[in-house]
ROGUNU-653300 format. One record per residue: y, z, x of N, C-alpha, C in turn; residue in one letter. Coordinates in steps of 0.02 Angstrom, whole numbers, padded with zeros to 5 digits, always signed. Layout:
BEGIN
YZXYZXYZXA...
***
This chain:
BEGIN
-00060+00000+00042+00000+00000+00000+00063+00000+00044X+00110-00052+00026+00184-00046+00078+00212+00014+00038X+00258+00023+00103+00305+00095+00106+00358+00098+00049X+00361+00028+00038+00421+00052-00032+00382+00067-00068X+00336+00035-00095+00283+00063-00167+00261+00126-00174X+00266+00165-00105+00247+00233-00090+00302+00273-00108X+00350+00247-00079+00416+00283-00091+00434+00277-00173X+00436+00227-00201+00439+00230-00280+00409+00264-00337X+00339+00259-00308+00312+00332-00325+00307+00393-00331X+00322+00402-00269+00329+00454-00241+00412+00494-00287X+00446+00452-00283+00515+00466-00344+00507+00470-00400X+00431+00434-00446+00424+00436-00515+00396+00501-00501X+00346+00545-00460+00306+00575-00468+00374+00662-00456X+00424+00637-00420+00441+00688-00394+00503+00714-00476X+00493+00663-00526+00543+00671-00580+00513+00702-00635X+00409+00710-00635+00391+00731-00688+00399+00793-00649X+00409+00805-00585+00403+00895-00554+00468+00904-00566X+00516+00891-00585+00594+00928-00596+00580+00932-00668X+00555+00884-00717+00540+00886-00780+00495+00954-00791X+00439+00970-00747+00390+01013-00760+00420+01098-00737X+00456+01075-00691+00500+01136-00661+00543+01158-00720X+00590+01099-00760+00642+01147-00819+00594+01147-00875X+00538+01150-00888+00494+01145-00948+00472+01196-00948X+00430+01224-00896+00404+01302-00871+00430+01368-00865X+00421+01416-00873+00461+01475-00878+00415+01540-00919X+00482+01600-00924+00444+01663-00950+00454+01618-01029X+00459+01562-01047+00493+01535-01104+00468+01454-01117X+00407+01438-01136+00373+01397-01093+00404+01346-01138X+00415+01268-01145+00462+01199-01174+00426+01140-01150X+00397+01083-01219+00367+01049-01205+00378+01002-01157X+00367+00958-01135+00402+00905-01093+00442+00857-01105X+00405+00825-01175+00450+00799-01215+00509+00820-01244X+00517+00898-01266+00568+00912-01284+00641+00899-01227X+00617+00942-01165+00657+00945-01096+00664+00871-01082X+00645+00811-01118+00660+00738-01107+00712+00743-01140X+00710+00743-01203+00749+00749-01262+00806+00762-01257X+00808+00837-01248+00874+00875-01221+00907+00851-01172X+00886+00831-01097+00906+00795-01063+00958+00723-01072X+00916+00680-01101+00953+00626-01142+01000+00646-01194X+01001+00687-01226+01050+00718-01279+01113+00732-01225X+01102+00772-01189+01144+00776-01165+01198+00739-01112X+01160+00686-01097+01202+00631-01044+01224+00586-01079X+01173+00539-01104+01182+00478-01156+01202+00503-01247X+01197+00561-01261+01228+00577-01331+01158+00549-01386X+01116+00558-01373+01053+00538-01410+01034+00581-01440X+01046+00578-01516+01031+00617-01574+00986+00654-01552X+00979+00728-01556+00915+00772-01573+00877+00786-01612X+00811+00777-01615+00763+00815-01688+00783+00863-01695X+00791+00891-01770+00804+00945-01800+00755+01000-01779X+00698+01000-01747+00638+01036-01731+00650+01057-01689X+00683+01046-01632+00729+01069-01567+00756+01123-01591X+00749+01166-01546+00777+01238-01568+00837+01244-01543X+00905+01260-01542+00969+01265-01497+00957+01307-01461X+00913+01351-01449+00926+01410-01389+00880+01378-01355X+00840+01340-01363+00796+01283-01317+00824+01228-01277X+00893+01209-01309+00930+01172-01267+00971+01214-01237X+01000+01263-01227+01036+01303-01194+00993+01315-01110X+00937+01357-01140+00898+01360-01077+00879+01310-01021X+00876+01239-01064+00852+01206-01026+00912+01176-00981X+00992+01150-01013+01023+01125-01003+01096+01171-00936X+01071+01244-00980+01124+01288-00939+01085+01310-00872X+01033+01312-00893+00999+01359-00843+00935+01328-00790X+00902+01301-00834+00840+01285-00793+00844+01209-00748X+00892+01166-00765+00905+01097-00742+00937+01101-00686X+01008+01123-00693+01048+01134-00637+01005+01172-00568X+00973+01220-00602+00923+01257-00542+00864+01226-00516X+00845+01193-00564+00803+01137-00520+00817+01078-00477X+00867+01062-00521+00912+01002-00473+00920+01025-00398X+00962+01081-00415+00995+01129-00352+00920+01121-00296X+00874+01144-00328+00828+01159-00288+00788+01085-00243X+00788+01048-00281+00767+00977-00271+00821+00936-00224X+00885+00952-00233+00927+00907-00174+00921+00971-00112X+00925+01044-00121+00922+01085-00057+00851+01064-00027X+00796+01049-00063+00742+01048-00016+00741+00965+00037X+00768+00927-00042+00775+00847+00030+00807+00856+00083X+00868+00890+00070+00908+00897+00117+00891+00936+00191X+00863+00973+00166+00808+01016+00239+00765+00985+00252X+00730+00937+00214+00672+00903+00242+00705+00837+00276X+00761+00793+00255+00803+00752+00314+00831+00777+00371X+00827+00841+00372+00876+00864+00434+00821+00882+00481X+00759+00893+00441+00702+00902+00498+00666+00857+00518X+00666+00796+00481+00630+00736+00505+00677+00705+00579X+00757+00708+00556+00800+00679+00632+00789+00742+00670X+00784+00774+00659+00775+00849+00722+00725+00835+00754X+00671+00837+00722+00614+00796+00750+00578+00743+00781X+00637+00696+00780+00636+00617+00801+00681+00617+00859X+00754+00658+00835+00814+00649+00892+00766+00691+00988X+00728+00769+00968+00712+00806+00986+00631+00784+01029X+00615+00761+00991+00552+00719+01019+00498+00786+01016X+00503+00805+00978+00476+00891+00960+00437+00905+00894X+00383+00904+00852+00346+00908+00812+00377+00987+00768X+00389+01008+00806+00402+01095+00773+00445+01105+00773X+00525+01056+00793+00594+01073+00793+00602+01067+00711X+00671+01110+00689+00682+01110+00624+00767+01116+00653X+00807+01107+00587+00884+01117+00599+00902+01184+00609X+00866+01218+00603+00858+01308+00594+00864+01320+00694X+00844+01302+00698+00824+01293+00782+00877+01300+00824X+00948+01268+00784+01003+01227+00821+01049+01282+00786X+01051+01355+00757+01081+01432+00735+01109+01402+00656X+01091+01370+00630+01126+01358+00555+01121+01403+00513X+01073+01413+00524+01027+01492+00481+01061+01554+00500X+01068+01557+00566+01109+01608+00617+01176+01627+00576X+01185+01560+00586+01277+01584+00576+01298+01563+00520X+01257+01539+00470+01306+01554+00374+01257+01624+00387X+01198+01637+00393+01199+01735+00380+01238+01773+00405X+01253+01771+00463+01324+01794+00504+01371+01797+00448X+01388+01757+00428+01480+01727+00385+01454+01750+00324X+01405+01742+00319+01358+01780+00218+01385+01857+00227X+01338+01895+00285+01347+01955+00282+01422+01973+00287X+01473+01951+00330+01528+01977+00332+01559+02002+00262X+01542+01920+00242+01585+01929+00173+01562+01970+00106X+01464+01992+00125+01454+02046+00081+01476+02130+00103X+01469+02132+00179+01510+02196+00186+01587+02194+00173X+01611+02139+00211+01670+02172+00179+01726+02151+00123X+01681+02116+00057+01699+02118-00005+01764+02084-00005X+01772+02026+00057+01839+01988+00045+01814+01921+00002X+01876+01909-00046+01867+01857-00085+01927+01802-00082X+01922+01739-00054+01968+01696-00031+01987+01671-00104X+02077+01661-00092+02112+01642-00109+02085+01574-00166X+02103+01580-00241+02068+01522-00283+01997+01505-00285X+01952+01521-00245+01874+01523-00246+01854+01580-00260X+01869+01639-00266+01811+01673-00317+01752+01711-00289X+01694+01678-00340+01608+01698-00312+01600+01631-00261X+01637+01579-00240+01606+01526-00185+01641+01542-00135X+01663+01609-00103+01685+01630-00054+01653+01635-00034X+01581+01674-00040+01527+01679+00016+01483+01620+00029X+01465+01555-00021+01430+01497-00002+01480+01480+00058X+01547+01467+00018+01596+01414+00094+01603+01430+00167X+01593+01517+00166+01611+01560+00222+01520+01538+00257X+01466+01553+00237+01402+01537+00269+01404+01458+00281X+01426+01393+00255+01452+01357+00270+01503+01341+00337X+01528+01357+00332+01567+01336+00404+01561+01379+00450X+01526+01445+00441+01482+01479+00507+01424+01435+00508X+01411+01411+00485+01346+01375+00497+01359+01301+00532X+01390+01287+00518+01443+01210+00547+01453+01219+00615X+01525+01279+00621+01538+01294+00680+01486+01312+00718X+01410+01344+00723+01376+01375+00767+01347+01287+00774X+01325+01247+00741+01295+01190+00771+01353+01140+00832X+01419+01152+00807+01468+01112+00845+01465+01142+00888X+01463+01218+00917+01466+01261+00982+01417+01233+01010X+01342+01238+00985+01279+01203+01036+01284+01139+01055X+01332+01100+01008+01306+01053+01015+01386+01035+01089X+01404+01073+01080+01474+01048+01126+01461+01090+01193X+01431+01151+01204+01392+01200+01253+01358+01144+01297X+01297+01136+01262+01231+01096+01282+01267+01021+01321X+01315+00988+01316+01336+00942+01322+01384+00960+01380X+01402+01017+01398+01436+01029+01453+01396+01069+01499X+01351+01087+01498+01294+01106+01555+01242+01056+01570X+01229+00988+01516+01193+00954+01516+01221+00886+01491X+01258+00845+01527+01302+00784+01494+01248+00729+01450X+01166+00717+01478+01118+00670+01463+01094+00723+01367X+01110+00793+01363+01102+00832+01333+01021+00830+01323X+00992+00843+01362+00919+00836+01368+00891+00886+01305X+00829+00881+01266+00807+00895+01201+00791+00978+01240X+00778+00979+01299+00749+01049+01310+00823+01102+01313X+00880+01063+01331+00954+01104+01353+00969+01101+01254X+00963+01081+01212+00977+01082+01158+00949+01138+01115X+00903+01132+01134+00826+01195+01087+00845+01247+01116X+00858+01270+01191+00876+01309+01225+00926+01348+01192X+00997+01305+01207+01056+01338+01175+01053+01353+01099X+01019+01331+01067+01027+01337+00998+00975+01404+00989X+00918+01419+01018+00889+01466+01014+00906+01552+01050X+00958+01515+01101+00985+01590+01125+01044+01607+01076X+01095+01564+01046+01132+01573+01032+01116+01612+00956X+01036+01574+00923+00997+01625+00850+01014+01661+00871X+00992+01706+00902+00954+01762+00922+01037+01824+00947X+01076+01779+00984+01137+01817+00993+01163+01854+00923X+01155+01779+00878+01197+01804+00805+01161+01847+00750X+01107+01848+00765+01033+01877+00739+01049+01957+00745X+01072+01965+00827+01062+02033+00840+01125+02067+00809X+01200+02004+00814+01272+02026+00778+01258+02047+00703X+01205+02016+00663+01218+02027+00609+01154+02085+00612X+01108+02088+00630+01066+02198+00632+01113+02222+00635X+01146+02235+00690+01196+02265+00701+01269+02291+00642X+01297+02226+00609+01303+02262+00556+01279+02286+00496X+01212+02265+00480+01176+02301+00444+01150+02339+00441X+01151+02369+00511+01125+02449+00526+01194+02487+00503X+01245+02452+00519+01316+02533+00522+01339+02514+00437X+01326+02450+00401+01339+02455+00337+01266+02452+00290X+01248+02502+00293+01175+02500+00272+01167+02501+00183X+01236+02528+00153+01217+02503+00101+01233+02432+00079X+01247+02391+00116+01235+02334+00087+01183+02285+00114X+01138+02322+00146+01075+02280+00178+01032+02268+00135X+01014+02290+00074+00996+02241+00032+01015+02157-00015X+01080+02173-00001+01086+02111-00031+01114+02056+00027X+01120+02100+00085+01101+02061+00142+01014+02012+00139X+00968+02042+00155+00924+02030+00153+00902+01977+00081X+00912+02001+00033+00914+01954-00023+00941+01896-00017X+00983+01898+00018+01034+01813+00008+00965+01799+00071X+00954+01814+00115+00930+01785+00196+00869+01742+00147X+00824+01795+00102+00774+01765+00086+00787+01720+00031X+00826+01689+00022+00849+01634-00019+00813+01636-00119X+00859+01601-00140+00868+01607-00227+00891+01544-00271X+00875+01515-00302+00915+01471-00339+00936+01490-00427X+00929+01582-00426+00931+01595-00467+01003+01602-00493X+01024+01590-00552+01100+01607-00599+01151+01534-00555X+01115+01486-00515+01156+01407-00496+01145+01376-00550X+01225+01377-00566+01235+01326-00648+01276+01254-00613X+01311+01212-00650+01297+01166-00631+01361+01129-00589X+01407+01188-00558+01437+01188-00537+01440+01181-00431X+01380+01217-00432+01346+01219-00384+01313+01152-00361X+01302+01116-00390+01274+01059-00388+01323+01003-00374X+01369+01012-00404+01464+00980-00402+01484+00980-00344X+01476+01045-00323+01499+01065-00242+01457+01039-00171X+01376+01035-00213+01335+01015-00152+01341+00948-00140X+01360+00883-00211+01377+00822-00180+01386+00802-00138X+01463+00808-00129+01494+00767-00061+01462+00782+00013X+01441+00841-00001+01400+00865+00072+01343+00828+00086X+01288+00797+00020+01238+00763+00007+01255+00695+00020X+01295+00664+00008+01335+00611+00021+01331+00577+00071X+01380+00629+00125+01396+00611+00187+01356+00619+00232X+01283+00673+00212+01261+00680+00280+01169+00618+00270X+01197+00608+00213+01124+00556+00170+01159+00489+00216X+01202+00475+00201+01221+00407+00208+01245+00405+00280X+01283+00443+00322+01273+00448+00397+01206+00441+00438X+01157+00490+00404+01099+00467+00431+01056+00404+00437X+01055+00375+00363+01046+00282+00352+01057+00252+00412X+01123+00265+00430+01141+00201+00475+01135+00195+00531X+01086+00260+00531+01061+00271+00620+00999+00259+00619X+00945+00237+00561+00897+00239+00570+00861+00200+00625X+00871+00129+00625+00868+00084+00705+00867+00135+00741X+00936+00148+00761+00940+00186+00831+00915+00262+00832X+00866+00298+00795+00814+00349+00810+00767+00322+00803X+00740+00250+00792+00666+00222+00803+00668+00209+00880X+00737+00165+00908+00727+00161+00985+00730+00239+01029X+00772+00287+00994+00760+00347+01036+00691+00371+01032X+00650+00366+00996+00593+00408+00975+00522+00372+01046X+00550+00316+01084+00517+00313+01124+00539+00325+01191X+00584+00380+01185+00605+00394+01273+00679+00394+01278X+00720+00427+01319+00791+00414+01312+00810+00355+01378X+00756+00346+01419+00753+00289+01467+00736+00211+01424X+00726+00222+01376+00709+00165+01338+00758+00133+01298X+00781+00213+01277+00858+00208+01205+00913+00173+01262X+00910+00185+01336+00977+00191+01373+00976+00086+01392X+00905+00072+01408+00896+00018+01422+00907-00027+01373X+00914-00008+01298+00908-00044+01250+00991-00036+01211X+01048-00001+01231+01102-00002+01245+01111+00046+01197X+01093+00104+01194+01100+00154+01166+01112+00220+01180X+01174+00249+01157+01201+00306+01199+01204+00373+01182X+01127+00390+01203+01074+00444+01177+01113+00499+01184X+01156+00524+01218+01196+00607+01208+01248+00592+01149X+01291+00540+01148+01333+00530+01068+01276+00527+01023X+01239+00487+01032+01202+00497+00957+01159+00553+00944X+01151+00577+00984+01123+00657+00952+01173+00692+00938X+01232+00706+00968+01314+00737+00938+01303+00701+00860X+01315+00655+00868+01312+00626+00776+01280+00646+00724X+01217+00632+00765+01147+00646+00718+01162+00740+00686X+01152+00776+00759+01171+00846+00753+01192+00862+00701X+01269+00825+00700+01327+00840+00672+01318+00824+00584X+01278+00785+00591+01258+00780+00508+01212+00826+00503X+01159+00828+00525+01097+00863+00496+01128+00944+00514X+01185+00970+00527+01245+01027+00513+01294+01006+00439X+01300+00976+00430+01333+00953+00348+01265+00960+00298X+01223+00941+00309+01152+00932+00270+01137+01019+00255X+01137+01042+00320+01083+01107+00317+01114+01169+00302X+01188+01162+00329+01247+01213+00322+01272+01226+00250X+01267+01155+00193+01273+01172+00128+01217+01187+00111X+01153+01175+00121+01082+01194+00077+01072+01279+00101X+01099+01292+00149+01085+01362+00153+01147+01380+00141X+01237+01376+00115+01272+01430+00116+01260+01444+00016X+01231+01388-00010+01207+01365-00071+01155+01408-00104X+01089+01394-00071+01025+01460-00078+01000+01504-00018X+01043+01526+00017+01014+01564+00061+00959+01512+00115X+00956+01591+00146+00878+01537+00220+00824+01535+00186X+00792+01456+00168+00725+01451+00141+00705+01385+00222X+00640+01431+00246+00633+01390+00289+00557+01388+00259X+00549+01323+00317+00471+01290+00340+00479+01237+00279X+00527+01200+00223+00494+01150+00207+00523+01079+00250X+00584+01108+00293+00623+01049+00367+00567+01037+00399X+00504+01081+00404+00451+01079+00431+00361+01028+00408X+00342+01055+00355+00325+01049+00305+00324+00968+00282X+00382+00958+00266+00396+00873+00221+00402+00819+00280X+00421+00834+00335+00444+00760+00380+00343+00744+00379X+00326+00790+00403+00251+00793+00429+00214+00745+00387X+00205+00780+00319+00176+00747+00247+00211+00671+00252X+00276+00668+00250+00292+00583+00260+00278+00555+00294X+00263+00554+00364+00240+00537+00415+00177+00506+00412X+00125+00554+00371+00086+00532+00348+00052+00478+00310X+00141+00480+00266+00120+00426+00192+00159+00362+00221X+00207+00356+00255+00252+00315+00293+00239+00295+00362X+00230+00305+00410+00228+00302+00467+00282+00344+00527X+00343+00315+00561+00371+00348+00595+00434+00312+00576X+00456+00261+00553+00494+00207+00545+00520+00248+00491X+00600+00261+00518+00645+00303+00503+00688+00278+00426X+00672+00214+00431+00717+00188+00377+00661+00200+00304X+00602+00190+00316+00545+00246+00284+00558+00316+00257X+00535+00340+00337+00541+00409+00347+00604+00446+00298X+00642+00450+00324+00699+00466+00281+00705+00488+00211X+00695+00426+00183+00685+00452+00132+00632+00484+00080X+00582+00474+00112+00504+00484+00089+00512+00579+00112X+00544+00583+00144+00562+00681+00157+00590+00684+00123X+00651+00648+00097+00680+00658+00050+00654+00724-00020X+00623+00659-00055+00554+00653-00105+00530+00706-00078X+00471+00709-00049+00430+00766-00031+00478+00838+00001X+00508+00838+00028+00537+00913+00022+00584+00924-00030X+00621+00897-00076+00630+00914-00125+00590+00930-00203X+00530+00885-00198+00455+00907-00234+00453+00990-00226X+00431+00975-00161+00405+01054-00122+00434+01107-00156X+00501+01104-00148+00562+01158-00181+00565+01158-00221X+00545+01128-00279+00562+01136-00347+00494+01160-00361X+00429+01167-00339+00373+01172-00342+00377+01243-00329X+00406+01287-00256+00407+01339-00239+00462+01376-00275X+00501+01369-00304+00557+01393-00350+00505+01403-00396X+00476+01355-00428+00457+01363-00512+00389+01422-00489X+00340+01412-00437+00309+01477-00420+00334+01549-00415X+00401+01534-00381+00430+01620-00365+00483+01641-00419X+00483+01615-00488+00499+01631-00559+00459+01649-00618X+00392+01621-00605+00322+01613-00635+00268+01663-00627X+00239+01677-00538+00197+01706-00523+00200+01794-00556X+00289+01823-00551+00270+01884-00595+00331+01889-00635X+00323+01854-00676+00385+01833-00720+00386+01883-00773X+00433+01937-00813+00491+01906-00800+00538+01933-00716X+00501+01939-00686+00533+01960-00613+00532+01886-00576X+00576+01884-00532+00568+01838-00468+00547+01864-00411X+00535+01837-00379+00530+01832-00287+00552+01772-00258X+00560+01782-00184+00624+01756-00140+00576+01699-00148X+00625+01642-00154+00596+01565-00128+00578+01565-00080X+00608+01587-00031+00610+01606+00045+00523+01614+00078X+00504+01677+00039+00432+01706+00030+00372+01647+00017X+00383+01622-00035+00335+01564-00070+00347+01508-00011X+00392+01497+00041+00368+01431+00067+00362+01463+00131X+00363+01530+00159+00346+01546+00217+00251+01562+00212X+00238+01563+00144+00165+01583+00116+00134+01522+00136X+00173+01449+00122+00149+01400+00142+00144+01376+00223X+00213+01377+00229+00235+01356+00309+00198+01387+00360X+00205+01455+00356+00177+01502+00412+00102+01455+00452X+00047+01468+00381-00022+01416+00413+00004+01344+00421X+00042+01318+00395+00052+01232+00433+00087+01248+00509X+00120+01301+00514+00159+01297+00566+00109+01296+00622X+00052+01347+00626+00002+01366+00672-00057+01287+00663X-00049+01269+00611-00101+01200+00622-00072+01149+00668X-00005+01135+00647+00020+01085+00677+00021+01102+00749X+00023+01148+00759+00049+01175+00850-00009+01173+00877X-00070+01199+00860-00141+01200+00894-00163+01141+00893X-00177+01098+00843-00184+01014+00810-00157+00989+00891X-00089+01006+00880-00041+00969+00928-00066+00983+01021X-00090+01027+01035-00127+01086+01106-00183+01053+01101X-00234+01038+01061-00282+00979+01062-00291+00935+01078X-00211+00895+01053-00199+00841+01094-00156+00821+01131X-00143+00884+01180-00127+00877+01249-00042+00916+01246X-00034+00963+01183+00031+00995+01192+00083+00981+01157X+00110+01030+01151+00181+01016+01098+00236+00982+01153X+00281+00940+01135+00323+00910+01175+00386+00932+01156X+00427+00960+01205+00488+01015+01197+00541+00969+01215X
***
């Protein structure tokens, strides 16, 4: 089967899981109905009288937007880990790698200890603030790494981005030890939620979806020639330290809104490039989007589990895909030591 036919599928299949995601609940709604409602509500298409109104409420206020939410945050981590992975030449690199995670929790926690609320924004003081800590910590590595290492070699990249976690890791214990009553809802945001995102949230994640979807497109060529060597990319007139600045620099717009949005949900940046890889090959103009699809599946799959499994309670999204990730993480790495080593 060619790769578009896979990919088309793969989009019909990934629309009955957003359908099956707002259908499901402590409140369970046929499929057809959640069609219904749906179309009622975009195109203005009369409703059956059999439709209950508090059935369209749920579905339309509450359960759509959160699935949506959940379905563009998971593509979006699963594109930023397929170029992490390709730019990096690294099977186990994720955007998490490069402090994104680091530093919107950094800029999250500040703004839950200390209860500042910016000017005209409100409750999206703390998404915007984990947002551009999360931005800024990728522009520092990525501008660091590039001045100790001008070729910015994949090992000086992983490097800086992993000392620099771990710096911001220890800044933010640190204030969660001396403000300890708010280390729970520290910890709650870390383990990520797409719970009470109405559809405003979704408004906001656009343009971010946008720019870092359509920046990436146009590099696809030029991460098929990097993906065989940067002696290869250089011979073939390609100027492998800018284009990883680029690349970086998007898959930091991509990852910096999906986490200042739902918190840190890792392993599906991990997780989805892999699975496409599979169904696609390596051919980025593929690739791409086929993570798309599949890590946004994933997320709407692990959302509708960690609302379901002890409903009416939740648990962290966060939880449900580290339940998954954790054993892929250890397959892929040993898999990988089998055959001859992970490449850093």
């Amino acid at each position: 089967m060619k790769n578009g036919k896979r990919i088309i599928i793969g989009a019909i299949i990934s629309f009955l899981i957003i359908i099956a995601g707002a259908s499901f609940g402590s409140s369970n709604i046929s499929f057809g109905d959640t069609v219904m409602i749906t179309l009622h509500k975009i195109f203005r298409i009369p409703l059956s009288p059999e439709i209950d109104a508090r059935n369209v409420s749920i579905v339309w206020l509450l359960r759509l937007p959160r699935v949506l939410l959940a379905f563009l945050v998971g593509g979006c981590l699963a594109m930023s880990g397929a170029v992490c992975q390709s730019i990096l030449r690294n099977p186990l690199a994720s955007p998490y790698i490069l402090g994104v995670s680091s530093g919107a929790s950094l800029g999250a926690g500040i703004i839950i200890i200390s209860g500042i609320t910016l000017p005209l924004l409100g409750g999206f003081s703390l998404p915007l603030t984990g947002f551009i800590f999360g931005l800024a910590t990728v522009f520092f590595v990525a501008s660091f790494s590039s001045r100790i290492d001008k070729s910015m070699s994949n090992n000086t990249i992983i490097l800086c981005g992993m000392v620099l976690s771990l710096f911001l890791n220890a800044l933010l214990t640190t204030l969660s030890a001396v403000f300890s009553d708010d280390l729970r809802r520290i910890m709650l945001w870390q383990m990520g939620s797409f719970a009470m995102r109405g559809w405003t949230y979704i408004v906001l994640f656009l343009p971010f979806l946008v720019i870092g979807t359509v920046g990436i497109l146009l590099y696809t060529k030029e991460m098929d020639i990097l993906s065989f060597g940067d002696d290869q990319a250089k011979s073939a007139g390609v100027e492998t330290g800018l284009l990883r600045k680029k690349l970086l620099a998007l898959c930091a717009v991509l990852t910096g809104a999906a986490v200042a949005l739902s918190g840190v949900i890792g392993f599906v940046d991990l997780i989805a490039p892999h699975a496409a890889r599979r169904l696609t090959g390596s051919r980025h103009k593929y690739l791409i989007p086929m993570s798309f699809i599949l890590g946004g599946s994933l997320m709407v799959c692990a959302d509708l589990a960690a609302r379901t499994i002890i409903s009416p309670s939740e648990l962290p999204v966060g939880a449900i895909t580290a339940l998954i990730g954790a054993p892929f993480f250890a397959w892929v790495y040993f898999s990988r030591r089998r055959q001859g080593g992970v490449n850093a």
